[in-house]
C-alpha atoms as one frame of an Amber mdcrd trajectory, in Angstrom:
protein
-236.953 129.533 -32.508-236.671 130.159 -28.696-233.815 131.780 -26.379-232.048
 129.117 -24.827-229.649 130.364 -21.852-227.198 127.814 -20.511-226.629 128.299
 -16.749-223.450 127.840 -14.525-221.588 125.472 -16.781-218.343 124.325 -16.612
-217.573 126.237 -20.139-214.529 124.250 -22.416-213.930 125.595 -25.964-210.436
 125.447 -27.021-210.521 128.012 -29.791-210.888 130.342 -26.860-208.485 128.492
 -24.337-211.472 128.734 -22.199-212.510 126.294 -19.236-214.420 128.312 -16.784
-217.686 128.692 -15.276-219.897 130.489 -17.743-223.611 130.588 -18.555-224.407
 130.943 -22.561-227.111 132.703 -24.456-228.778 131.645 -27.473-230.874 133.934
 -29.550-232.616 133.044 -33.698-229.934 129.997 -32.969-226.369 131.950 -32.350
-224.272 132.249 -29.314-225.233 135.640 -28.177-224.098 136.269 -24.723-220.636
 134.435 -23.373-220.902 135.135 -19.692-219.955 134.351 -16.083-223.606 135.527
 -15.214-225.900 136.344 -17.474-229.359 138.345 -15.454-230.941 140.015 -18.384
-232.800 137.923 -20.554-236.506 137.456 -22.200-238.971 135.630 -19.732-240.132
 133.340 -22.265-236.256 132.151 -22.308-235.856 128.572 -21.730-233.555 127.797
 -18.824-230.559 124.937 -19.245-229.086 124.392 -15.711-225.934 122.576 -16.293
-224.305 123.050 -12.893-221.409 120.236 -12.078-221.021 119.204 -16.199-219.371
 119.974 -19.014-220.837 122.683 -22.197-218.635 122.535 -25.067-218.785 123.016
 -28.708-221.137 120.328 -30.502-218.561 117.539 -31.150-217.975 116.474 -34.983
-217.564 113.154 -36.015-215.110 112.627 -38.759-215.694 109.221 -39.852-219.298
 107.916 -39.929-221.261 105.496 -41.710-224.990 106.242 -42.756-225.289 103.397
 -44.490-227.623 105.624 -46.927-228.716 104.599 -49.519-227.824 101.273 -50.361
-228.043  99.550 -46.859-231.100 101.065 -45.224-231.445  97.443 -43.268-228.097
  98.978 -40.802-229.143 102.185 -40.731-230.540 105.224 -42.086-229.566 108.779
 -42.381-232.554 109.782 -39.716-231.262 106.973 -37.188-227.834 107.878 -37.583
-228.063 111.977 -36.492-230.635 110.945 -33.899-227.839 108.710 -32.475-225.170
 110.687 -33.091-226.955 113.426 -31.273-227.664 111.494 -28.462-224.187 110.694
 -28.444-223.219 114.819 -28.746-222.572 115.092 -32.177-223.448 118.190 -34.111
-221.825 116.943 -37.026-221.172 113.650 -38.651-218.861 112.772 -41.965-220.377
 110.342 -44.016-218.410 108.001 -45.282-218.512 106.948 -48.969-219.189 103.005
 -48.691-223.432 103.211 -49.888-224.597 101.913 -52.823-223.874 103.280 -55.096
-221.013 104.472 -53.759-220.618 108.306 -53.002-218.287 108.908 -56.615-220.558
 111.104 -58.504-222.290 114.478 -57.665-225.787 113.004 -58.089-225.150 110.638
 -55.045-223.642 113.137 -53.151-226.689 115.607 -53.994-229.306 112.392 -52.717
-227.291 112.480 -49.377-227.104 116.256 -48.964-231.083 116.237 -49.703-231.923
 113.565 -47.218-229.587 114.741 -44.448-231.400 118.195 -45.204-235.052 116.438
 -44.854-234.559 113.464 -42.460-230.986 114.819 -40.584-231.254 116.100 -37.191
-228.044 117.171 -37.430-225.382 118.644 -40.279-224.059 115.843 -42.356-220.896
 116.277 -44.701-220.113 114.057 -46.979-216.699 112.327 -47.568-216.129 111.552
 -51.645-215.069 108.324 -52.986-211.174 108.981 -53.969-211.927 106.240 -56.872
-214.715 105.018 -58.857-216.745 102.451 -57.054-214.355 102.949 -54.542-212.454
 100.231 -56.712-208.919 101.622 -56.644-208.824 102.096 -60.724-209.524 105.262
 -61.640-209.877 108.900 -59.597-213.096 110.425 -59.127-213.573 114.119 -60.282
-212.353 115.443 -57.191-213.062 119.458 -58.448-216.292 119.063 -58.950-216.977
 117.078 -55.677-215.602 119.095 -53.564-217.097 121.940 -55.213-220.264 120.184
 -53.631-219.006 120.667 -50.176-217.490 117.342 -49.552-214.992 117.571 -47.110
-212.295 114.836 -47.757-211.614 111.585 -50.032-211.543 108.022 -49.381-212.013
 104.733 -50.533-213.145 103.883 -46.853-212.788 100.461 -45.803-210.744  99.570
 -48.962-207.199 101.038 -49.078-205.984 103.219 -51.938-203.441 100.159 -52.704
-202.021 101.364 -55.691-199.182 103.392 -55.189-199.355 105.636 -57.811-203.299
 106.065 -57.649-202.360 107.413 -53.989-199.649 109.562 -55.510-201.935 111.135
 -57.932-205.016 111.916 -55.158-202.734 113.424 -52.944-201.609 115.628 -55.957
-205.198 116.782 -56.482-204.942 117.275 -52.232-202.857 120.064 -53.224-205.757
 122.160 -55.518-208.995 120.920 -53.660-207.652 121.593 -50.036-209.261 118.456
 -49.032-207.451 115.513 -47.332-207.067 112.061 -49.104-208.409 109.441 -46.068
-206.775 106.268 -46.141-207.396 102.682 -44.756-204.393 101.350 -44.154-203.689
  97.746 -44.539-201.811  95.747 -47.272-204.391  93.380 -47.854-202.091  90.570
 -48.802-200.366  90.855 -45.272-204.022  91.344 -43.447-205.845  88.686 -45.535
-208.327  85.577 -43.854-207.265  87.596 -40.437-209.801  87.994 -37.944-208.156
  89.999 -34.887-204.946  91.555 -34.261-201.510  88.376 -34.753-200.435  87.842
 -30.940-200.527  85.708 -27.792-204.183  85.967 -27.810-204.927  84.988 -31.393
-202.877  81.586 -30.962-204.569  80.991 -27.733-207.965  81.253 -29.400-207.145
  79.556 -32.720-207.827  82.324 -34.430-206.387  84.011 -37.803-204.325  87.056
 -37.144-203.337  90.571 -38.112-200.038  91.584 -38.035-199.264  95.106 -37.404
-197.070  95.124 -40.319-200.310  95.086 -42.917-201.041  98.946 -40.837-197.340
 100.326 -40.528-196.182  98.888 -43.984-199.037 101.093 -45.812-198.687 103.836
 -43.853-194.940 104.056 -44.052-196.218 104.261 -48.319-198.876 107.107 -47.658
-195.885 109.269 -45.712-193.290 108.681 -48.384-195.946 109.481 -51.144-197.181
 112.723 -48.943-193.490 114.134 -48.514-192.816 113.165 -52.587-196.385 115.440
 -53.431-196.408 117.623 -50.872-200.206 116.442 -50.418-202.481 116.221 -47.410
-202.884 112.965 -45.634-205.117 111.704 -43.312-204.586 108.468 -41.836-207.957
 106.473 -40.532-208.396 104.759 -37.740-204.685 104.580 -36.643-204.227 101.466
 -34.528-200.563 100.554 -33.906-197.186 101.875 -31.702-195.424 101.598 -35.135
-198.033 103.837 -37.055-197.681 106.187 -34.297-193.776 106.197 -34.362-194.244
 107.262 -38.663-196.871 110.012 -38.008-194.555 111.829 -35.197-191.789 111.177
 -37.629-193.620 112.878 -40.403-194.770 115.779 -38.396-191.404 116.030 -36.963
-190.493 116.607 -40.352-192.881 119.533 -41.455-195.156 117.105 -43.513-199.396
 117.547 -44.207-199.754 114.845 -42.228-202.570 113.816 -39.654-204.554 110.920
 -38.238-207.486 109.830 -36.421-208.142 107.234 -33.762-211.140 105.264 -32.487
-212.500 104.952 -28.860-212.160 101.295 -29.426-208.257 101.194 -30.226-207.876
 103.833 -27.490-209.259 101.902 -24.794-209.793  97.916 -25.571-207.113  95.635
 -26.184-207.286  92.006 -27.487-207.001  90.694 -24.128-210.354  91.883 -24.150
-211.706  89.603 -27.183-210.531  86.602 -24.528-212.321  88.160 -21.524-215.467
  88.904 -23.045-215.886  85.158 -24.483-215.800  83.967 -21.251-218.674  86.071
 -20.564-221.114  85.306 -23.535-224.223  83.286 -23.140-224.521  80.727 -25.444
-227.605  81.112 -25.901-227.748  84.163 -28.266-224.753  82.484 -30.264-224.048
  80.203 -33.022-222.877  76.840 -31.049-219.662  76.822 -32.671-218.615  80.449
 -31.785-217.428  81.339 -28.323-216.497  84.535 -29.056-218.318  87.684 -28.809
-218.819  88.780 -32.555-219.265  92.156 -31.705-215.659  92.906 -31.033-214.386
  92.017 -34.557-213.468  95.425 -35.820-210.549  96.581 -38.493-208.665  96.908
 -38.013-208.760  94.920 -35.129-208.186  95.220 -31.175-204.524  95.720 -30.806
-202.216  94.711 -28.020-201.886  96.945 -24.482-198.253  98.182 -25.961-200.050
  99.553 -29.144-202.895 100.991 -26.975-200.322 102.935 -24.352-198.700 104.008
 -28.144-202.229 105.624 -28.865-202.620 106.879 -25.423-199.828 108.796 -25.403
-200.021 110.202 -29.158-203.164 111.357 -28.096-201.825 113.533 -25.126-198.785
 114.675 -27.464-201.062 115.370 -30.667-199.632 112.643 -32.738-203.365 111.987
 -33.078-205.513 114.801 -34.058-209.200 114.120 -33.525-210.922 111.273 -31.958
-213.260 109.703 -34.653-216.139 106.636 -33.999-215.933 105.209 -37.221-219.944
 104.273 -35.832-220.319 101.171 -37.957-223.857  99.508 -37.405-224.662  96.222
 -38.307-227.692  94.070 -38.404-228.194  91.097 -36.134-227.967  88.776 -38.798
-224.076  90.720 -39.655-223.223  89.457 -36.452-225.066  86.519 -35.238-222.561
  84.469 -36.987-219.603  82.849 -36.823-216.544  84.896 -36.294-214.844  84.200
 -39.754-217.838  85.103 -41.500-219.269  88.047 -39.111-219.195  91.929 -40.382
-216.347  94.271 -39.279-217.261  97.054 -36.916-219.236  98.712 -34.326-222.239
 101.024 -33.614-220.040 103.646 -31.432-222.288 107.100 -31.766-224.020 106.573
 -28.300-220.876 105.370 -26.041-217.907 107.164 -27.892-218.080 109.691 -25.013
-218.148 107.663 -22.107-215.295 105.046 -23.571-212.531 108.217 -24.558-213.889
 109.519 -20.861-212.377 106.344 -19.287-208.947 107.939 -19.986-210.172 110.842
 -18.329-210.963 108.526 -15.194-208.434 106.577 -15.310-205.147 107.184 -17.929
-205.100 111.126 -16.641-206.216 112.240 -19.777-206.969 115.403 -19.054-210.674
 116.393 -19.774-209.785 119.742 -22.256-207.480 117.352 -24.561-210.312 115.137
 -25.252-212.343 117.896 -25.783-210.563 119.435 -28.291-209.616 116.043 -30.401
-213.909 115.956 -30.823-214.350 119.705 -31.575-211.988 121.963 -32.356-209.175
 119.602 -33.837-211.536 118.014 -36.388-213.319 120.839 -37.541-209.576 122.772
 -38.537-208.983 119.554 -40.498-212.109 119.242 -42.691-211.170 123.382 -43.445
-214.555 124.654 -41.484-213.303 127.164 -38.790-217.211 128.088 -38.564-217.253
 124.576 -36.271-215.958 123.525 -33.305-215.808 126.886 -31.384-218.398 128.611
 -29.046-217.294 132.353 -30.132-219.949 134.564 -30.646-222.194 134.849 -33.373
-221.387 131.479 -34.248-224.041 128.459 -35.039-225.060 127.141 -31.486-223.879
 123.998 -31.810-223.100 122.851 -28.301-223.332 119.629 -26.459-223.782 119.474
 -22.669-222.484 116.062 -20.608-221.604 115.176 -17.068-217.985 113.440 -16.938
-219.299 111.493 -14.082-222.730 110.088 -14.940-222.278 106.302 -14.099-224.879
 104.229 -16.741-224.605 101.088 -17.944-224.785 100.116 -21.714-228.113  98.929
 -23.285-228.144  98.671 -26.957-232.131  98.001 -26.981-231.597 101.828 -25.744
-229.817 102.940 -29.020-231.510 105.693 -31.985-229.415 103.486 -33.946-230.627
 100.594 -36.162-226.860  98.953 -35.052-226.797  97.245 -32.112-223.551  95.882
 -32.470-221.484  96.777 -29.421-218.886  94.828 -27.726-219.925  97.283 -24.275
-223.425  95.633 -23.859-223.711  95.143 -19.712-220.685  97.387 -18.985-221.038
 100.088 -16.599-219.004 103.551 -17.803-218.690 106.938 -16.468-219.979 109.869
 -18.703-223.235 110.635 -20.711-224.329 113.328 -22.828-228.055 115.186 -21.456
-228.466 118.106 -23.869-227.050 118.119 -27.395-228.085 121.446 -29.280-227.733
 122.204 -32.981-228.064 125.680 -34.501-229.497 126.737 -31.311-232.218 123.681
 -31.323-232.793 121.341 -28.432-232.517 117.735 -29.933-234.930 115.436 -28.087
C-alpha cells in the first residue's frame, strides 16, 4: 500500500467544520497528516494535485440496489461499487429487494462475502423488516443486525400494515437500527404511472396523488411518537411529507428522511419536455414518452420540488440518497404502463444535487454533509464520513465546475437507464479513494 498525499485542496469535512485549503497524507491507508502544507514526505509518495476542487470524506450512499443475487441481468455487486466509485461513493447500502430477499443471515452472509471478493468499495447491507419482504411476519431483527446490517426495510413495498410497522419500530428501540419505509398507500397509488397533475391529464396518463406519500407517512410519525422508535422515511418526494417530518422533529421525535437527486431537481414538467425530445426510433411506436423517467415515486410538481429544496437547506432532509436503480434495456424499452420503476443514478448523483449548488444557492458544504457526514451518524458508524485522523481514507476528490455531458454507454453500471442521456451538467468526480486505495 503506497503514501498518497493530496495537494492544495479545497478541504470540506463537516465533522471538523472545516472548508479550507489543505493538502492530506495517507500512510498503510489512514489519514496521517491534515495540513495546510505538508513538505516532508517519502519520495516514493504518490502525488494527488487537486488544486481548484473539492476533497471531502468518501460519500455514502444510503439506499442502493445491487441487484445481487437474484437479478445479475441489472447489475452485479462488482458493477455496482465500480459505479458507485466512479460516482464518489465509498460506501453503498444495499437494499434488500434480491432474490431471495435479504431476510435471513445466510443471504446477508452471500452479500457480505461477495462485496468482500468482487466490491471495490464497503457494502452494508439493509435487512428485510419482513419475510420475503411480504409485510406478514418480522424478520429476526437481533440476529441481523448482529451481522452488521445497518437498517430495515421492505424497500420498494411499504410496511402497510399498521401494526407490523408498530411492532418494527418497537424492535428500533433494542437494535439501534432505523426501520426504512416506502411510503405509499398502494390503494391510493395503484395503475399510476407519474405524479396526478396538469401534466398527467395533458399526457393521458395515470396519476399519483401526493396523498398515497403524505397519508403513509402521516401513519409512520404517529406510530414513531406512539413507540418511541426510529424512523426513516425513503425517498421523500412531496411539500406535504416535508410539512410532517419538520412537524415531527419540531416535536422531539426519532425521525429522519432521505431524498433523491431526481425529486430534488426534476419536476414532471420534465416527463413532457423530454418526450418531445425522444427519437422514435429507439422506442416502442406507441410510446412517446421517455421511459426512463418513470421513477416512484414519481417526478413531482415544481411546488413539491422548492418543498425539498428548502428542507434540504433547513435539515428537514438528512442525507441525500440515489436510490441507483438499474434496469435492463428490455425493463425499459417498453411501453410506459408496463416499463420498470427507477434509475441508474451512481455516476450523475453528484453533478444533478450540484445543480443546486449552481443554480438554487445551495451552498456547496450543505450538500456535502447530506452525502457524508449526515448519513454515516444515521446508519450509527461515526468511523465514516469524517477526514479526522487516523481514520480509514475514504475520500473522494471532484471539481464543482467540470462541465460533461451524460453518456450512459460511459457507465461501470450494467443500468443504463437515465432520463439525463445528452444533458450537459456541471460537476464530476476524478479521484475516489477507499481505505487509502486509488480506485481506477
Amino acid at each position: 500500500m503506497k503514501n498518497i498525499l493530496i495537494t492544495e485542496g479545497r478541504v470540506i469535512d463537516c465533522t471538523q467544520n472545516l472548508d479550507s485549503t489543505m493538502d492530506i497524507f495517507i500512510s498503510n491507508g489512514k489519514i496521517t497528516k491534515l495540513e495546510p502544507k505538508i513538505t516532508d514526505f517519502p519520495s516514493d509518495t504518490i502525488i494527488v494535485s487537486a488544486k481548484k476542487m473539492i476533497v471531502s470524506p468518501g460519500f455514502i450512499d444510503m439506499h442502493c440496489h445491487l441487484r445481487e443475487p437474484g437479478y445479475t441481468k441489472k447489475e452485479t455487486i462488482y458493477t455496482a461499487t465500480k459505479s458507485a466509485a466512479k460516482g464518489g461513493f465509498t460506501t453503498v447500502c444495499a437494499m434488500p429487494n434480491t432474490e431471495p430477499a435479504m431476510d435471513n443471515p445466510e443471504t446477508i452472509e452471500l452479500v457480505l462475502e461477495k462485496a468482500k471478493t468482487n466490491g471495490l468499495i464497503r457494502v452494508l447491507p439493509i435487512a428485510a423488516a419482513t419475510k420475503k419482504r411480504e409485510g406478514n411476519e418480522l424478520t429476526n431483527m437481533h440476529e441481523l443486525s448482529s451481522l452488521g446490517v445497518v437498517g430495515f426495510s421492505d424497500d420498494g413495498d411499504p410496511i402497510s400494515n399498521p401494526n407490523m410497522m408498530r411492532q418494527a419500530l418497537s424492535y428500533s428501540l433494542s437494535t439501534k437500527l432505523p426501520i426504512i419505509n416506502h411510503c405509499e398507500v398502494k390503494e391510493l397509488s395503484k395503475n399510476g404511472m407519474i405524479n396526478e397533475g396538469r401534466i398527467s391529464m395533458l399526457l393521458g396518463l395515470t396519476g399519483i396523488p401526493n396523498s398515497s406519500e403524505d397519508s403513509m407517512v402521516a401513519r409512520d410519525i404517529s406510530l414513531a411518537e406512539t413507540t418511541g422508535g426510529k424512523l426513516h422515511i425513503a425517498h421523500a418526494s412531496t411539500s406535504g411529507t416535508m410539512e410532517l417530518i419538520a412537524l415531527a422533529k419540531d416535536k422531539g421525535l426519532n425521525v429522519t428522511c432521505e431524498a433523491t437527486p431526481h425529486h430534488l431537481t426534476l419536476t414532471d414538467e420534465f416527463i413532457f419536455n423530454k418526450s418531445k425530445k425522444t427519437d422514435p426510433k429507439n422506442i416502442v411506436s406507441n410510446n412517446p414518452y421517455d421511459t426512463n423517467i418513470k421513477v416512484a415515486p414519481p417526478l413531482r410538481s415544481q411546488k413539491d420540488v422548492d418543498s425539498l429544496v428548502k428542507g434540504l437547506l433547513n435539515d428537514t432532509i438528512d442525507v441525500i440518497a440515489t436510490d441507483h436503480a438499474p434496469h435492463t434495456n428490455t425493463d425499459k424499452n417498453c411501453t410506459f404502463e408496463d416499463a420498470a420503476n427507477g434509475i441508474s443514478n451512481l455516476e450523475t448523483a453528484l453533478a444533478s444535487v450540484l445543480s443546486l449548488y449552481h443554480f438554487k444557492n445551495v451552498p456547496l458544504k450543505k450538500i456535502v454533509e447530506k452525502l457524508t457526514s449526515s448519513p454515516a451518524k444515521l446508519i450509527n458508524r461515526p468511523d465514516l464520513g469524517s477526514l479526522k485522523l487516523n481514520t480509514n481514507a475514504d475520500i473522494t476528490i471532484f471539481d464543482p465546475d467540470f462541465e460533461w455531458v451524460i453518456n450512459s454507454n460511459t457507465f461501470s453500471s450494467k443500468g443504463k437507464n437515465t432520463p439525463l442521456e445528452g444533458e450537459k451538467v456541471r460537476g464530476k468526480v476524478f479521484k475516489t479513494i477507499f481505505k487509502g486505495e486509488i480506485i481506477e
